[in-house]
C-alpha positions, 0 to 999 in steps of 0.5 A: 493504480494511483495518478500523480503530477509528475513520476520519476523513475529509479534512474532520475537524475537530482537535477532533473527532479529539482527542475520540476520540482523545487525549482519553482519554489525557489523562484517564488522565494525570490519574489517574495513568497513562502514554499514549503518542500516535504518528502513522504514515505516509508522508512528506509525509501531513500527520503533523506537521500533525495534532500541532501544528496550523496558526494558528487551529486547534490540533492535538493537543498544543496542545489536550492542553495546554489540557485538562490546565492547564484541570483542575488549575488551581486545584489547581497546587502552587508552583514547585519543590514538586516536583523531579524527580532524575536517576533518572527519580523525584521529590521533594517540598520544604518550603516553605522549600527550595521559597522559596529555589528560587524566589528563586535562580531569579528572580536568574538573568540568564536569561530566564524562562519565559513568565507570565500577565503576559507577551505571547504570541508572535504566531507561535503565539497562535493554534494556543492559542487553544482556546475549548473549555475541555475539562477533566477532571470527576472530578479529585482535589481533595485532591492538588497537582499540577505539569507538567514538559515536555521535548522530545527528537528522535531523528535517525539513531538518536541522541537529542538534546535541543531545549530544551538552551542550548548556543552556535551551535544544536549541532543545526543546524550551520553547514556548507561548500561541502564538505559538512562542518562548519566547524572551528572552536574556538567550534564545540560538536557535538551531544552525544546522550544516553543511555537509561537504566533506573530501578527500576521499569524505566522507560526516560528520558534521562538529562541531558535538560532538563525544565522545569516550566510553569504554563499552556498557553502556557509550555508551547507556547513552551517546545515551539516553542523546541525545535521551531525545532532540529529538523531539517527538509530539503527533498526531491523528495516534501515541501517541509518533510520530517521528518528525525527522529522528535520526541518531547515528553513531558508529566510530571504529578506529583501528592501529596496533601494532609495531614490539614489540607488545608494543606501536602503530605504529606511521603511519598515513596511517595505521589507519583505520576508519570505521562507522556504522550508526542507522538511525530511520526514521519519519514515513511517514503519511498522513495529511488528516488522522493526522489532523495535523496543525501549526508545525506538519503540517510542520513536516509532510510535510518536512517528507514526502519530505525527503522520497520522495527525498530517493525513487527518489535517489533510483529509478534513481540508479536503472535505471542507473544500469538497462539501462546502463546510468549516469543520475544525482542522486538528492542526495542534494535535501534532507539532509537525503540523502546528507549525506549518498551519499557515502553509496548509492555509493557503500562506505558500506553495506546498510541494510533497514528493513521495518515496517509494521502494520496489521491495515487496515487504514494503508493498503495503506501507507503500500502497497506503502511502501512495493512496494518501499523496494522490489524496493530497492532490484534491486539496486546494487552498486560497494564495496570498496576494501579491505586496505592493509596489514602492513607487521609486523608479525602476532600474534606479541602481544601475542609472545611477552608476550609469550616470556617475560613469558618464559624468567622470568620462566627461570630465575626462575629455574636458580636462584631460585624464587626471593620473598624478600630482606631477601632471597636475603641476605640468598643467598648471605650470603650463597655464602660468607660462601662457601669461606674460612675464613680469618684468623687472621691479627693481627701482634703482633711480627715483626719477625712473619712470619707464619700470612701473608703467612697464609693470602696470601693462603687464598687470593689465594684460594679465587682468585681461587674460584672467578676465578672459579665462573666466567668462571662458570658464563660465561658457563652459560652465553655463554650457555643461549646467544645459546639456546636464539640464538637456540630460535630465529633461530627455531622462525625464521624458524618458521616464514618463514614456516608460511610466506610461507604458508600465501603468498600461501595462499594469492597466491590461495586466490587471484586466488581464488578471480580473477576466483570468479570476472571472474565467478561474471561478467559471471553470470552478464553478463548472467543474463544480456542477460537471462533478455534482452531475458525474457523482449523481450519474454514477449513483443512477449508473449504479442504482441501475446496474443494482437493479439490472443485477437484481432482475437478471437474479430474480430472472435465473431463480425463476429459471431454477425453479421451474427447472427444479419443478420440472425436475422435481416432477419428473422425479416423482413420476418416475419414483412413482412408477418405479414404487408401482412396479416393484409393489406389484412384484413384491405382491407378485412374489408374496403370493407365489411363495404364500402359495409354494408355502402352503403347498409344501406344507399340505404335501408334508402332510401327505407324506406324513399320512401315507408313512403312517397307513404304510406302517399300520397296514404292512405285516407284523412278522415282516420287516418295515420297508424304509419309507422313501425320502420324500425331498428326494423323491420331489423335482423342485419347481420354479417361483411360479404357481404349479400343481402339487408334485405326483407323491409316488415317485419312483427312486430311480429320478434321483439317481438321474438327477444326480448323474445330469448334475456330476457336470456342473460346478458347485459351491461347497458351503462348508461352516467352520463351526461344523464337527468331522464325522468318522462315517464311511459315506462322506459328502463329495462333490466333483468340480466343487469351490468349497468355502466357509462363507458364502460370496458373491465372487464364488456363486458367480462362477458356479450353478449349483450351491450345497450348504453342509448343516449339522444339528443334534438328533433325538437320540443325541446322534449328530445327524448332518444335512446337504441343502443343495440349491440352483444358482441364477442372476438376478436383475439387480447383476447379483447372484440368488440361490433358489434351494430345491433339495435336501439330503440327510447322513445319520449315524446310528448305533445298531444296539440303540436303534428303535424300531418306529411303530404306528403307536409313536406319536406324530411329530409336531406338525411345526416340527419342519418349520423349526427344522427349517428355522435352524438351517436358515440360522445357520445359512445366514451366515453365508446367504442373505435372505429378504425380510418376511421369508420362510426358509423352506425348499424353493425359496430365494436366498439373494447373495448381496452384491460388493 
């Protein structure tokens, strides 16, 4: 969020803003002081709009115009009165130079300036057409004053003038297909100008037109003369974009009249003059989003460096106020702000408004824009003070015409209205007939004495007569020279009253103003202190809520840890005992199946001995009898230690077992890498799941499991082996399979088979063990053991869990 003075909405009215804002500009301008108006933004956010205006609603500087002719109009010196020099200063002409200025001018070829007579261009009559009549009410009535305009751009850091008659539009040359200005000799390329300083360090431009206007509309027709060569181009972002920033400056010259309230005084050093500029920015834009190239491209470029030279000038001027220093301000860096240096020095009053458009592709340009005009607002810069006073009288202008009109109203009632030369004659042949006629002069007789004395009485009469009307006409006279004289001294009285009265008044104003600049620095001054005291509040608020963060850190790492450490404690407590309870099954374990290792070895053994007493006691002449097989013959046990198994068992227990078992549901573990065999006897087991690889999913449905072994006999006859187990849960929710028996399908040839004799060597006693060896190979593909283990019968076999 960004704070400004005054904000305006899209529906704003021109004449609202120019009340608020460029109204008080102009104001000043009249009393004698300088303005300076400018509006910021981004490119294509209505800047130019703002200034001039559209038909039937007058900007800016139309109405600035209007109110400024709307109060000196009557009070307009001649042309060419006023003549401004080449220093940026003014001088004043008599009357007779002012004539001859007059009638040179008139005898030119040129067209002249527009006139009250002449008729307005259509184009624009309608952005003048103001019906407000603002004026200015307290203006000084005893000055004369005249208007001069000029019109100036500023277009890739060069100053160029718009109202200068040059042929063929030098600011809008012609161009090739190449991009490049036709050569030829008619051509006259845009001469720029240049700044200078006059001696009261005032920055213009020297050789720049400026023209003296009568009325609001010669002075907008001079503007839209100019305003039709400024340089306009078409971009990506703004169908009509500003290429340059345009600048239209408004000098009012002002002299008071002499003491009779007739003529200009002739004093240099009571001439004021003052200025107020209407600068149109270039939008700032970016290139990446105007696709600009070529010229554009350089415009945009010297654009955007111009505005970035006015924001630095801006921010060092706010540091030095802030912090007290006189760090250097960078105004010759760009022509925009070389030129109203004086302004940004405390020379006037600087008014900015700041264009922003609602559209969310200009959200940062905007931002940026908004974050360096309330920037703007912190700076303050020294005012100039007020010009002296003349010390002729006030109000002489009108006293003078008041008394002429009095005088001739007089002379009126005295003498009668004074219409024609045929009253005159009345009136004076009515003075002749209150004399007495003249009798008759003719002498007939010399002797005739009545004729002359007659004549010497009427003459005498006559004498007395004249006599008479003089001292009645001198009555008179010395009667008018006292009223003049009463006049003047009740004037005079007058005038020393109000002289009086005005050098109070000047006497408290003064006061006045002294204990207001007393009352402005103490308000400074505490404003001063109240920031210095706020910013090392801020720092120790800061400071503190770094250290309540960094505390309230500390305080929950700790928490963490402990908790971490209790965690962790916890964690290894339970690791521990859970290590201890699973060793000491381990342990558990590897006994018991130590124990039912050796068992089943030494029981081998037995079984091996007995076969072998039983083949060296029985008969020569009788037949062997088959030994028993001896892992029929044997119940299998469970995982706990228990005694040997009894070795004369009879065989009628494995036909009960087979017969308990017909019931249950086995798994037929069949590998896909056995041979089919054509014997009569085939394994079958009813109520079987028969698969190739041993799951998790199959032992969980039966109780018994069967795994089907093929290995190469001695005699190279395929001998097939049935390892048939038990099928239990275990405590982790998988399946184990605990082997207990194992049934043995050989198939002999009755021509090849050997009869086995006592003299037969034993088989090697580790032969079980490599028998078994080849049957855990070949039941890992479908049983997976633990690490460590002997496959043998009662052992455990564990299926993973999925």
């Amino acid at each position: 969020q960004y704070s400004f003075k005054e904000v305006f909405g899209t529906s704003v009215a021109q004449k609202d803003l120019f009340d608020v804002v460029a109204k008080p500009l102009v104001e000043d301008l009249i009393r004698g002081k300088n303005g300076l108006l400018f509006t910021y933004g981004v490119t294509g956010s209505g800047k130019t709009h703002t200034m001039t205006g559209s038909p039937g609603d007058g900007g800016l500087l139309p109405r600035c115009l209007d109110m400024i002719f709307n109060s000196i109009g009557p009070f307009q010196a001649k042309r060419f009165v006023f003549k401004l020099d080449d220093k940026n200063g003014v001088d004043i002409q008599c009357e007779v130079d002012a004539l001859l200025e007059r009638q040179k001018r008139d005898a030119m070829p040129v067209p002249k300036a527009l006139s009250g007579k002449r008729q307005i261009d259509p184009e624009f009559a309608d952005m003048i057409n103001v019906q407000d009549h603002c004026k200015v009410e307290d203006i000084d009535e005893d000055n004369v004053y005249s208007v001069f305009v000029s019109y100036i751009e500023i277009y890739n850091n060069y100053i160029y003038d718009l109202l200068e008659e040059a042929p063929f539009e030098p600011i809008k040359p012609k161009w090739n297909n190449c991009n490049t200005p036709v050569r030829n000799g008619d051509f006259i390329p845009p001469q720029s100008k240049i700044l200078r300083e006059d001696q009261n360090h005032n920055m213009y431009v020297t050789g720049c037109t400026e023209v003296e206007v009568k009325s609001t509309e010669e002075a907008f027709e001079v503007f839209w003369r100019g305003q039709k060569k400024r340089h306009i181009a078409n971009t990506q972002l703004n169908r009509e974009s500003s290429r340059s920033h345009s600048v239209f400056m408004i000098k009012l010259a002002q002299a008071p009249l002499d003491a009779d309230g007739d003529n200009v005084l002739q004093a240099k050093e009571q001439i004021a003059l003052s200025q107020l500029s209407l600068v149109d920015l270039a939008g700032s834009e970016r290139t990446n989003r105007t696709k600009a190239e070529g010229n554009r491209l350089r415009e945009a470029g010297n654009i955007n460096q111009s505005l970035m030279t006015l924001r630095t000038c801006i921010e060092v001027l706010r540091e030095n106020q802030m912090y007290g220093i006189n760090k250097m301000v960078p105004y010759r860096d760009s022509k925009l702000t070389h030129l109203f240096k004086n302004y940004f020095d405390g020379e006037g009053k600087v008014r900015m408004i700041v264009c922003v458009n609602p559209k969310a592709e200009d959200y940062e340009e905007s931002l940026q824009v908004m974050r360096f005009a309330e920037v703007t607002q912190e700076v303050e810069v020294a005012r100039p003070v007020d010009r002296p006073l003349c010390g002729l009288t006030p109000g002489r202008r009108f006293r003078n015409q008041a008394f002429r009109e009095e005088l001739s109203r007089k002379l009126e009632m005295r003498g009668g209205p004074v219409i024609g030369e045929t009253e005159e004659q009345s009136v004076t042949e009515m003075f002749l007939q209150s004399f007495p006629s003249l009798p008759s002069c003719e002498l007939l007789d010399i002797n005739d004495d009545q004729t002359l004395p007659k004549l010497i009485e009427v003459l005498e009469k006559r004498h007395k007569l004249r006599q008479m009307l003089l001292q009645e006409f001198a009555k008179n006279v010395l009667a008018f020279k006292t009223m003049l004289q009463e006049f003047d001294s009740s004037v005079a009285s007058k005038e020393n009253y109000i002289q009086g009265k005005l050098s109070e008044k000047e006497k408290t104003i003064a006061g006045q103003k002294t204990e207001l600049e007393r009352l402005e620095k103490k308000i400074k001054t505490l404003e001063y202190k109240i920031d210095i005291l706020e910013k090392t509040a801020t720092i120790y608020e800061e400071d503190k809520r770094n250290l309540q963060q960094e505390l309230e850190s500390n305080r929950q790492k700790l928490q963490r840890q402990a908790s971490d450490k209790r965690r962790l404690e916890a964690r290894l407590q339970g690791m521990v005992a859970e290590t201890t309870t699973k060793w000491e099954k381990e342990c558990e374990r590897r006994v018991a199946a130590k124990q039912l290792e050796m068992q089943n070895k030494l029981w081998v053994k037995d079984e091996k001995l007995k076969q072998l007493k039983a083949i060296v006691t029985e008969p020569k002449n009788e037949k062997p009898e088959r030994p028993s097989r001896e892992r029929d013959q044997e119940k299998p046990t469970q995982r706990s230690v228990s005694p040997s198994p009894v070795p004369n068992t009879p065989p009628v227990r494995l036909r009960r077992r087979r017969s308990r078992s017909a019931g249950e549901r086995w798994v037929d573990h069949k590998p896909p890498s056995n041979l089919p065999t054509e014997t009569v006897m085939q394994p079958h087991v009813p109520h079987a799941i028969t698969v190739a690889a041993a799951s998790e999913k199959a032992l969980a449905k039966c109780d018994k499991y069967m795994l089907t072994h093929q290995e190469l006999a001695s005699d190279g006859e395929i001998e097939t082996k049935l390892i048939k187990g038990d099928v239990f849960k275990t405590r982790g929710g998988g399946q184990a399979v605990q082997f207990t028996e194992i049934e043995t399908l050989k198939q002999e040839s009755p021509t090849g088979r050997k009869r086995s004799s006592p003299s037969n060597p034993d088989p090697p006693e580790d032969a079980p063990d490599s028998e078994w060896t080849d049957v855990e190979t070949r039941c890992s593909v479908a049983v997976e053991m633990r690490a460590g283990s002997a496959l043998g019968p009662g052992y455990q076999h564990h299926a993973q869990p999925k």
